[in-house]
N, C-alpha and C positions, 0 to 999 in steps of 0.2 A: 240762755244766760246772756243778760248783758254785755257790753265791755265798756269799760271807762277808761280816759288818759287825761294827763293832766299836763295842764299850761299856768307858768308863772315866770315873773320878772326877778332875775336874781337881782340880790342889793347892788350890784355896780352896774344894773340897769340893761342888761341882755337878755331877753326874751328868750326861751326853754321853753321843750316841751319832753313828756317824758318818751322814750325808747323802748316803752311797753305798755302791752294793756292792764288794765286792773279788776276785778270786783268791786263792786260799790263800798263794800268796808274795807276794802283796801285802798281805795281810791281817798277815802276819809280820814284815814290815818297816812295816808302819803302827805296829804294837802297840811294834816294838822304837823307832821314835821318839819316841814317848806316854810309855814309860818314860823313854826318857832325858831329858822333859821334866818329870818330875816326875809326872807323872798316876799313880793308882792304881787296884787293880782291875780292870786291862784285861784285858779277852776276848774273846777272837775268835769270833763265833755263826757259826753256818750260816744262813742265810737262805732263802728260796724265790725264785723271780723273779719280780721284783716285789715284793718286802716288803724293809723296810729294819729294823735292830734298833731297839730302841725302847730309852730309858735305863732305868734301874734307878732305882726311885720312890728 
């Protein structure tokens, strides 16, 4: 199984990244919430197990 984590700019402009791994259809429906919250930038990484995405400085 893959893992996926996801990285995005909240709207007041602070880099996030999530605090877990995902599956790819969960990773798709996090991303699609993050947009319709406004957040930007978001992307969905691949991870390894055990490693979580890290934000974008």
């Amino acid at each position: 199984m893959k893992n996926y984590g996801l990285t995005w700019t909240d709207p007041d402009g602070t880099s996030r990244a999530a605090a877990v791994s995902y599956d790819k259809a969960s990773a798709d429906e996090r991303k699609a919430r993050l947009e319709a919250d406004g957040c930007t930038a978001v992307e969905v990484v691949e991870t390894k197990p055990g490693e979580l995405a890290q934000p974008r400085d």
